[in-house]
N, CA, C and O of each residue as an XYZ file, in Angstrom:
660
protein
N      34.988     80.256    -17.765
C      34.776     81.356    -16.850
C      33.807     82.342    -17.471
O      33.846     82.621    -18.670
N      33.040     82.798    -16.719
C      32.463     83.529    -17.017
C      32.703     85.156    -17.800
O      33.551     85.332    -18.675
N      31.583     86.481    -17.171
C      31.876     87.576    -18.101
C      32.456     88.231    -16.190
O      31.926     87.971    -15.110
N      33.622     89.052    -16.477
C      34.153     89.728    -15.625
C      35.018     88.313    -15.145
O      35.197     88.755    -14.010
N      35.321     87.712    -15.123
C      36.269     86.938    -14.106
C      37.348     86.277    -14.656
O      37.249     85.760    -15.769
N      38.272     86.234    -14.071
C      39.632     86.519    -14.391
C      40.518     84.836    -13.425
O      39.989     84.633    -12.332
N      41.498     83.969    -13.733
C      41.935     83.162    -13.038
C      43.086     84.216    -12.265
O      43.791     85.104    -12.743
N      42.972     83.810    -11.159
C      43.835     84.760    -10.243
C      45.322     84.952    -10.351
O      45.982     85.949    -10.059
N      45.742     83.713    -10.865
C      47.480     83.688    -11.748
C      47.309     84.872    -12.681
O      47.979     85.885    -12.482
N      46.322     84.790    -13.839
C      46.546     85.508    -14.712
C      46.392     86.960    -14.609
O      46.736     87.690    -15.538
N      45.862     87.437    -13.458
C      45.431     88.516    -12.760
C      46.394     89.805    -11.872
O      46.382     91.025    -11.709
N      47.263     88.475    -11.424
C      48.480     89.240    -10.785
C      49.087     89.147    -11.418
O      49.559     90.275    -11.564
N      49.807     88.134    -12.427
C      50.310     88.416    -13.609
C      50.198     90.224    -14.360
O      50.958     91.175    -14.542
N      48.984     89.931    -14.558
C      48.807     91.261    -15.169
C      48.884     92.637    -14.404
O      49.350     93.747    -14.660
N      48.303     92.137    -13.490
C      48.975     94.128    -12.621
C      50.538     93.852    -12.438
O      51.202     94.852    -12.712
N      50.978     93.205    -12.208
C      52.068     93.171    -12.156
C      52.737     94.160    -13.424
O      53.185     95.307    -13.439
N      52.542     93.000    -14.554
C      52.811     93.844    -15.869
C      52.754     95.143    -15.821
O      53.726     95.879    -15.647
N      51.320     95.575    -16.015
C      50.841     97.034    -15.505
C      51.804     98.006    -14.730
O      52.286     99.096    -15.038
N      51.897     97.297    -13.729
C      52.948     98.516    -12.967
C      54.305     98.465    -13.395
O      54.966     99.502    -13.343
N      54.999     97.035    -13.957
C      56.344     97.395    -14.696
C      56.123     98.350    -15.501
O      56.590     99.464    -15.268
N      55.282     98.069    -16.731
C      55.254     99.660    -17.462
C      54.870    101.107    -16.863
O      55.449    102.062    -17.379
N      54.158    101.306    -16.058
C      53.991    102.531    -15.125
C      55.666    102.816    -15.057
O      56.274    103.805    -15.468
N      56.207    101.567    -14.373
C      57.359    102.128    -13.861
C      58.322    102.713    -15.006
O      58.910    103.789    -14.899
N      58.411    101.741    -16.267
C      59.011    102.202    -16.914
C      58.743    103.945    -18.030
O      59.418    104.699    -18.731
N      57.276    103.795    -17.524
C      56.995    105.518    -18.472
C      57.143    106.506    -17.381
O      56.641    107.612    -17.578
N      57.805    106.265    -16.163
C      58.117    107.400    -15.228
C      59.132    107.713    -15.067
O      59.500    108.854    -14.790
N      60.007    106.451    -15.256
C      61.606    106.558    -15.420
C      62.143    107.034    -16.892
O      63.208    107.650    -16.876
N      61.648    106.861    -17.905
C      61.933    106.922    -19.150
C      62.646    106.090    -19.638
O      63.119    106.326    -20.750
N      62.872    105.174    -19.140
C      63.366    103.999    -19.750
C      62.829    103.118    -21.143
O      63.371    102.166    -21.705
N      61.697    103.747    -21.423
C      61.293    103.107    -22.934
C      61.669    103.735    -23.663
O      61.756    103.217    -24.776
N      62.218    105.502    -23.506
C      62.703    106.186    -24.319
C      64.491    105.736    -24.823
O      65.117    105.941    -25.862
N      64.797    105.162    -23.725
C      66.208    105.324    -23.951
C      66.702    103.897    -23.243
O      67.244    104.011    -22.143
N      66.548    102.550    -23.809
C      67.052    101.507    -22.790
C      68.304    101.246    -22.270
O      68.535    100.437    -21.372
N      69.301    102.101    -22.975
C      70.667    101.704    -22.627
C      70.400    102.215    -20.696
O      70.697    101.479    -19.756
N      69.865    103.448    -20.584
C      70.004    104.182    -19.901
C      69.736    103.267    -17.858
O      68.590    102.856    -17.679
N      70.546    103.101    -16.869
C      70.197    102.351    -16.349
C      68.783    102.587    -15.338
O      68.416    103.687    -14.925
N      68.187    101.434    -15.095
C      67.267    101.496    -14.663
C      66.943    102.035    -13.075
O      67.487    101.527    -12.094
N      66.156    102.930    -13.013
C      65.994    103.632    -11.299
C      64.489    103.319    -10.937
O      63.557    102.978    -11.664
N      64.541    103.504     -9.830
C      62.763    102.931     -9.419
C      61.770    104.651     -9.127
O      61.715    105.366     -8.126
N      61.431    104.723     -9.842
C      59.862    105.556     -9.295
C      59.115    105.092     -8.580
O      58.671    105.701     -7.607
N      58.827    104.016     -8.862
C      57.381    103.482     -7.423
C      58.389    102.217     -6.782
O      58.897    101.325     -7.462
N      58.539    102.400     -5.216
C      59.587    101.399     -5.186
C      58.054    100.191     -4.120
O      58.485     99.106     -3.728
N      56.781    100.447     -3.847
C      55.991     99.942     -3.163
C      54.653     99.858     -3.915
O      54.415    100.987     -4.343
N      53.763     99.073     -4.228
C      52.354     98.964     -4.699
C      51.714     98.083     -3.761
O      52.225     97.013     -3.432
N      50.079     98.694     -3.102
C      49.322     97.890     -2.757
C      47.995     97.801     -3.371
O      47.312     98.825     -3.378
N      47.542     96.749     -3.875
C      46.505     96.463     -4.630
C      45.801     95.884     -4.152
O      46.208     94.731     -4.014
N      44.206     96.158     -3.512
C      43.399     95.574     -2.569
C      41.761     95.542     -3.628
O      41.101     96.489     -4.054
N      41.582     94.324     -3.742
C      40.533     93.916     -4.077
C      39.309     93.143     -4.048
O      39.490     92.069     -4.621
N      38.160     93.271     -3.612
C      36.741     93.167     -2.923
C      36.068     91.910     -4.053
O      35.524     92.484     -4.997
N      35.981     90.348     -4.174
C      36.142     89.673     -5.378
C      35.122     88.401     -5.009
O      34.845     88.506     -3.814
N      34.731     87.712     -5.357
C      34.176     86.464     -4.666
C      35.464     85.507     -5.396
O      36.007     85.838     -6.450
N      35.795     84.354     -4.665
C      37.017     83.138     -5.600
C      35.990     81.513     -5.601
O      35.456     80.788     -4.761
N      36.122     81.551     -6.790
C      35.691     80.276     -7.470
C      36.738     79.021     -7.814
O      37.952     79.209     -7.891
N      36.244     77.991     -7.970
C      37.083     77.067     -8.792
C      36.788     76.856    -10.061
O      35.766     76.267    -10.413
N      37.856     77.422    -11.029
C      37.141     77.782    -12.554
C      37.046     75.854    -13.312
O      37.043     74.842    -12.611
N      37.010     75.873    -14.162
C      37.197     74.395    -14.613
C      37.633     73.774    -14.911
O      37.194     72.650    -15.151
N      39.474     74.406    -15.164
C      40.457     74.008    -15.254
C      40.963     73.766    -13.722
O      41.638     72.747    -13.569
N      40.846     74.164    -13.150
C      41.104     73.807    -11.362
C      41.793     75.407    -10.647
O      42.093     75.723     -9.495
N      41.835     76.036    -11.773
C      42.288     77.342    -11.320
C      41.593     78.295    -10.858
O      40.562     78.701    -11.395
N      42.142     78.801     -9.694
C      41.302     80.075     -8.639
C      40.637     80.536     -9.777
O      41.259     80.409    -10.832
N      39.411     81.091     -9.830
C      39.077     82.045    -10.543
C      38.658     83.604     -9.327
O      38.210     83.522     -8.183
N      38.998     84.860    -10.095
C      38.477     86.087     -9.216
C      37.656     86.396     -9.852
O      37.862     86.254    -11.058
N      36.626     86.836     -9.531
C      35.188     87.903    -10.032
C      34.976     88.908     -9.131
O      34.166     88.763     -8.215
N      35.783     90.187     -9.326
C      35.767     91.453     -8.531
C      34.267     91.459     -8.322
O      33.518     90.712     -8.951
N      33.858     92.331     -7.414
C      33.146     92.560     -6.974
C      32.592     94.037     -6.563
O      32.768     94.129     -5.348
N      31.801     95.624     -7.227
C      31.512     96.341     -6.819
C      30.493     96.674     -6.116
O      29.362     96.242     -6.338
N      30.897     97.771     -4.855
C      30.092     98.288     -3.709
C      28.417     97.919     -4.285
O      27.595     97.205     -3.710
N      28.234     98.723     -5.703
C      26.647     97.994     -6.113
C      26.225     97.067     -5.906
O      25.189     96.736     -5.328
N      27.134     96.447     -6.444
C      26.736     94.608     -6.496
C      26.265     94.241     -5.014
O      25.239     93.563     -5.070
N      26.755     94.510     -3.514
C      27.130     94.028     -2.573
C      25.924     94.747     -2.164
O      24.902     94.141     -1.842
N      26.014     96.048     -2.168
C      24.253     97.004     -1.962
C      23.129     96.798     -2.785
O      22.187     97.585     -2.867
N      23.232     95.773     -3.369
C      22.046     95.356     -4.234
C      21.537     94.058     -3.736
O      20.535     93.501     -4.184
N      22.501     93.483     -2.513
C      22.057     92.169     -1.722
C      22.042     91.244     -3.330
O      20.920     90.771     -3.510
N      22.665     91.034     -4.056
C      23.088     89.870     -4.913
C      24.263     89.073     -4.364
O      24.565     87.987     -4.859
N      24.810     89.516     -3.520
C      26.189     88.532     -2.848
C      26.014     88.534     -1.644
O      26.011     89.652     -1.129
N      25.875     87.747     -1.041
C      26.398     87.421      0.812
C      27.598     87.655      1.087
O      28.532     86.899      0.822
N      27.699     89.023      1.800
C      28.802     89.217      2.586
C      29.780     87.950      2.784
O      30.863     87.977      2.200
N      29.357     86.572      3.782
C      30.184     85.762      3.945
C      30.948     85.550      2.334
O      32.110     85.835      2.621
N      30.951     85.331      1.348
C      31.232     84.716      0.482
C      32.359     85.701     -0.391
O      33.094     85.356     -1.317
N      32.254     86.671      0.075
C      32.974     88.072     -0.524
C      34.685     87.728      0.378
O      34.838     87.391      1.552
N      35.793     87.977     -0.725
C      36.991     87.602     -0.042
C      37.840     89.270     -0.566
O      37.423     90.181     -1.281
N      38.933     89.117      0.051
C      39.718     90.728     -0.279
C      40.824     89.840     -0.603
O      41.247     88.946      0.131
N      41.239     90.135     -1.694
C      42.765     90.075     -1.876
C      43.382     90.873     -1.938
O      42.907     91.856     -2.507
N      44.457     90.949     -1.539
C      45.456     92.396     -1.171
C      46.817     91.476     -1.961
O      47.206     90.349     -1.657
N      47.344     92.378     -3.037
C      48.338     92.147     -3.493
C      49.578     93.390     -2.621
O      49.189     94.340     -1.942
N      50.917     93.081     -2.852
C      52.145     93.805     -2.665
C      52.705     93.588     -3.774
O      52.420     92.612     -4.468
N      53.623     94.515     -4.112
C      54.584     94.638     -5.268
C      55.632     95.535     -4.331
O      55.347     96.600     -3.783
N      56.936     94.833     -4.281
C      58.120     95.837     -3.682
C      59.260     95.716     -5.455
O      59.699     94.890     -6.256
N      59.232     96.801     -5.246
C      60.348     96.976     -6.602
C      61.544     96.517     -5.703
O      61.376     96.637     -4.489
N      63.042     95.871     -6.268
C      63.803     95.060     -6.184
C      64.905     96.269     -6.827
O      64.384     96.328     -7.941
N      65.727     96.983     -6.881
C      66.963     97.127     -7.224
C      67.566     97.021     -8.337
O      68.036     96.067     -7.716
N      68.034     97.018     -9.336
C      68.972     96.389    -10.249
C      70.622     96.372     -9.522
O      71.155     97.366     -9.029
N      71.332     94.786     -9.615
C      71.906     94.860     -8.615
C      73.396     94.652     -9.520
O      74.246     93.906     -9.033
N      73.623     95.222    -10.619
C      74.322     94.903    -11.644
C      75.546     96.380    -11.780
O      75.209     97.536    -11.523
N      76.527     96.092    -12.094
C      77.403     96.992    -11.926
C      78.179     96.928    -10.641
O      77.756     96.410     -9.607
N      79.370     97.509    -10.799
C      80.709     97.089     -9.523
C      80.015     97.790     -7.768
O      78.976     97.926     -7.122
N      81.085     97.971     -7.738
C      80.802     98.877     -6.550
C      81.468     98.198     -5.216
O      82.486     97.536     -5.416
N      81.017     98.296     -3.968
C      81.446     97.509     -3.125
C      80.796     96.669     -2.801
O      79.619     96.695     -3.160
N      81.315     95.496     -1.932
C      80.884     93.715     -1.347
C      79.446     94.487     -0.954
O      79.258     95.527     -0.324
N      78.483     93.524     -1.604
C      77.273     93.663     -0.902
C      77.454     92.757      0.069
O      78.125     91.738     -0.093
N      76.627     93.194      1.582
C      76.447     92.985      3.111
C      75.854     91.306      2.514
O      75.286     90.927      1.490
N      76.308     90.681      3.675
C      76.274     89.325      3.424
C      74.681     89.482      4.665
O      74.543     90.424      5.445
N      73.696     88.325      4.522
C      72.447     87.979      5.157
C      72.724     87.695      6.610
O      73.639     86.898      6.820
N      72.172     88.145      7.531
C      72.396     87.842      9.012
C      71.345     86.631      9.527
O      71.150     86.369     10.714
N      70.615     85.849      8.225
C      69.662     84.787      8.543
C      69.582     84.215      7.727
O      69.588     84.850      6.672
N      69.436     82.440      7.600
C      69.638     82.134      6.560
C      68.051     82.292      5.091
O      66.983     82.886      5.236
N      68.444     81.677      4.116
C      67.355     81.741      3.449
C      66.272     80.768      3.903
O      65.176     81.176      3.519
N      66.195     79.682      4.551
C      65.604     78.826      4.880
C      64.497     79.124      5.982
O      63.370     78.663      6.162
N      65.421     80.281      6.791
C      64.587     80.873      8.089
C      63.473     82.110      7.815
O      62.543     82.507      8.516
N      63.996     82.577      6.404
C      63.191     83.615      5.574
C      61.914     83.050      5.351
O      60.870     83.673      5.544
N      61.983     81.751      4.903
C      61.307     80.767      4.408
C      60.015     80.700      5.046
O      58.848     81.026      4.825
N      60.866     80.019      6.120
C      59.902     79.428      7.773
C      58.975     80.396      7.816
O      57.756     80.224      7.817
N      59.664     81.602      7.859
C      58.752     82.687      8.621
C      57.564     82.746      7.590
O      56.426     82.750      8.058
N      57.694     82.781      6.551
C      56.403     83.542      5.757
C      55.953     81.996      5.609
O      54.728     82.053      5.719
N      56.237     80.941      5.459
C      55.242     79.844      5.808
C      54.406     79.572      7.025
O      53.401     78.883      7.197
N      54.985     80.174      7.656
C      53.950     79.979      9.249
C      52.789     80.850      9.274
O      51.671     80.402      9.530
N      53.007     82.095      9.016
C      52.051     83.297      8.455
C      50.292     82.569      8.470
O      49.987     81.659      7.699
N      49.865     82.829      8.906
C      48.162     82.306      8.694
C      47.423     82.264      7.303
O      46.641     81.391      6.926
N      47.855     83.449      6.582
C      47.840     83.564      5.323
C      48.082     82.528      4.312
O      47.239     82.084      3.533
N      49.165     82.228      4.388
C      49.900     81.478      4.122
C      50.001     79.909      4.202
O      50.617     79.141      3.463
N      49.297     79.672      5.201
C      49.301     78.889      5.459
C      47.948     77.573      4.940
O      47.794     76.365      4.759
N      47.130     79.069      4.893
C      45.250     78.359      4.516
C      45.665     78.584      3.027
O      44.923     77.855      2.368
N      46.375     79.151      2.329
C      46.715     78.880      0.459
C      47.433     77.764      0.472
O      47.346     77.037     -0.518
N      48.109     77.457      1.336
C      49.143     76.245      1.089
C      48.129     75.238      1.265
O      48.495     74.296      0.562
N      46.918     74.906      1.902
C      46.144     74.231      1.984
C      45.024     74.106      0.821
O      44.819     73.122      0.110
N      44.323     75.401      0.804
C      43.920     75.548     -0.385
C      44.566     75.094     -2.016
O      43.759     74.898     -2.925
N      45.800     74.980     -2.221
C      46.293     75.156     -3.587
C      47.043     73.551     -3.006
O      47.830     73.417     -3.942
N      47.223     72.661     -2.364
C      47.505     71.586     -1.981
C      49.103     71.446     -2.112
O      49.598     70.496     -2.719
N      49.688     72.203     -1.657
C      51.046     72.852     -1.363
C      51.755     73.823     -1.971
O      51.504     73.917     -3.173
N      52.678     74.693     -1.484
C      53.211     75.659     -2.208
C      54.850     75.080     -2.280
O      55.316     74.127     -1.657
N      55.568     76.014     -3.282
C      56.932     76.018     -3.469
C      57.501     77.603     -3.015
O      56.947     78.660     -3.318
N      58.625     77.462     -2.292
C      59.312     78.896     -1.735
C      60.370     78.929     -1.788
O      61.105     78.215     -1.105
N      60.826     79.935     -2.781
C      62.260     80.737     -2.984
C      61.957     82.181     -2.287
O      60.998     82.945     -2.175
N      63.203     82.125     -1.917
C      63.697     83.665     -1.317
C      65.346     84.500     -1.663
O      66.468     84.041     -1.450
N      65.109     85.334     -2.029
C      65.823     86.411     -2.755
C      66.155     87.580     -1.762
O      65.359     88.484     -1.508
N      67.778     87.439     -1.070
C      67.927     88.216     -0.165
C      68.556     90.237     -0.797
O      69.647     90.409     -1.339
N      67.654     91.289     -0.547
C      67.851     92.414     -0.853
C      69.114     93.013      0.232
O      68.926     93.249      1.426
N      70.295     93.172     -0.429
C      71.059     93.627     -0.086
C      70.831     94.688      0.980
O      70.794     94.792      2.206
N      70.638     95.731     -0.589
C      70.088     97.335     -0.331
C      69.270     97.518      0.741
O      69.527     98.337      1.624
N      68.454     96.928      0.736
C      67.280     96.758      2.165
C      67.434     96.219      2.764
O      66.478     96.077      3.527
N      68.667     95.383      3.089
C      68.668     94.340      4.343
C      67.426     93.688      4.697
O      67.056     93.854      5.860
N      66.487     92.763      3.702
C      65.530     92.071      3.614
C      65.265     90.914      2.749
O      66.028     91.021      1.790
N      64.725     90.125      2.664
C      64.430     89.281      1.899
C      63.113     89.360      1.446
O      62.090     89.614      2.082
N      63.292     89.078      0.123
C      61.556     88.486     -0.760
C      62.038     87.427     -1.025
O      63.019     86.948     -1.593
N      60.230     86.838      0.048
C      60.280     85.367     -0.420
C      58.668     85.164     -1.195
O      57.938     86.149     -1.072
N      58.349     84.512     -1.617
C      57.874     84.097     -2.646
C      57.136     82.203     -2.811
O      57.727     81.124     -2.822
N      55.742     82.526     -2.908
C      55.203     81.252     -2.631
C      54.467     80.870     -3.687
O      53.285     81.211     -3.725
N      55.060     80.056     -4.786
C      54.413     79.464     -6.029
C      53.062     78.104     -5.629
O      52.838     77.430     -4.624
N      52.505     78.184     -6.802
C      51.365     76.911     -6.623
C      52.472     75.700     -7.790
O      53.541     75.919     -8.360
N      51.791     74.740     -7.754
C      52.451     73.719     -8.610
C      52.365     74.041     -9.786
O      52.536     73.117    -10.582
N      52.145     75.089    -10.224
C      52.121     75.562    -12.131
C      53.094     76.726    -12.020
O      53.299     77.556    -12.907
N      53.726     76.680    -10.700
C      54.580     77.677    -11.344
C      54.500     79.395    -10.745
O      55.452     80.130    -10.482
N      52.702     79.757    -10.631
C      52.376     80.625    -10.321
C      52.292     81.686     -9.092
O      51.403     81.694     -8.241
N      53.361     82.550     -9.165
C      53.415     83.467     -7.768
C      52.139     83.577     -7.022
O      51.442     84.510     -7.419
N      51.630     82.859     -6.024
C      50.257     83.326     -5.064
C      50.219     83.919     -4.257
O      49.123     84.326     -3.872
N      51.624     84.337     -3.465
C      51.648     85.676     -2.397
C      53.601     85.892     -2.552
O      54.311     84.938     -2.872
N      54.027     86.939     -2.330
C      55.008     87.420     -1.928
C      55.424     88.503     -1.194
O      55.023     89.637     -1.455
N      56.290     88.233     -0.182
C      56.294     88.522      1.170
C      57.646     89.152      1.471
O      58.651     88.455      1.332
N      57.739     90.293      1.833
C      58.779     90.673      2.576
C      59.261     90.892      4.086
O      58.646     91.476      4.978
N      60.642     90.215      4.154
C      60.495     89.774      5.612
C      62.149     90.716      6.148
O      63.132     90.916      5.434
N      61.981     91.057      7.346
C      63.641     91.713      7.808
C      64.133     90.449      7.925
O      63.790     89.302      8.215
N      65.437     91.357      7.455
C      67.359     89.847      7.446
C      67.450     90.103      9.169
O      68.559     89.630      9.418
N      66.982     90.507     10.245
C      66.903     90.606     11.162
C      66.766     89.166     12.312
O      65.915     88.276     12.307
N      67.376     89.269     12.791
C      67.112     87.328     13.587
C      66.119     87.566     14.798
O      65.813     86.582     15.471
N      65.477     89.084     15.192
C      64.666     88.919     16.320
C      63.329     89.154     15.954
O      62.434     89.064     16.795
């Protein structure tokens, strides 16, 4: 890969990272780990202007892309893609309390839904199938589901209502 470009696993990987620690120097939780964990940022959207390659290992590659670059007519519009990441912070769901609310849909239908998605659907093509787990949020009466490539690697995750309409 070249200079500036990044394989797109390793990319969301890393903001990801990024914002766990954000989260954790707002909460103070590096100061004190016993202490239990609360969310400061419970939503992140990360939208980025990139051209996607096939690097030479077979992995997406991203090469962001700035407004210059694009006003300097070195890139064709057509060829320019946006990726928009989400990050929903999740809860810590540890400690007593009362019966968490049981799912009003199953996980399978969580599933369906964010596989049908258009999105979703042209990566599953692109990456020559995906794998999907879904993780039902109590607290939110929602599910994150979650669409790996065959290495393993998160390529979109999706939050959907426990809602059946």
């Amino acid at each position: 890969m070249g200079n500036g470009e990044a394989e797109l696993g390793g990319f969301l990987e890393a903001a990801g990272r990024s914002l766990g620690d954000a989260q954790r120097q707002l909460t103070g939780a590096e100061a004190d780990p016993t202490v239990p964990t609360t969310m400061a940022i419970s939503e992140v959207a990360l939208e980025v202007k990139a051209t996607l390659e096939q690097a030479p290992s077979g992995a997406v590659a991203l090469r962001p892309v700035s407004s210059d670059d694009a006003r300097a007519g070195g890139i064709a519009p057509e060829l320019l893609s946006t990726v928009r990441v989400r990050y929903v912070a999740v809860a810590d769901e540890t400690g007593g309390g009362a019966q968490a609310p049981r799912p009003a849909r199953s996980e399978a239908a969580a599933i369906e839904e964010v596989r049908r998605r258009d999105d979703v659907a042209a990566l599953d093509l692109i990456l020559g199938g995906l794998e999907f787990d879904a993780t039902f949020v109590p607290e939110a009466g929602r599910w994150l589901v979650q669409a790996s490539d065959d290495q393993g690697r998160v390529v979109r995750e999706v939050v959907v209502s426990d809602s059946e309409d």
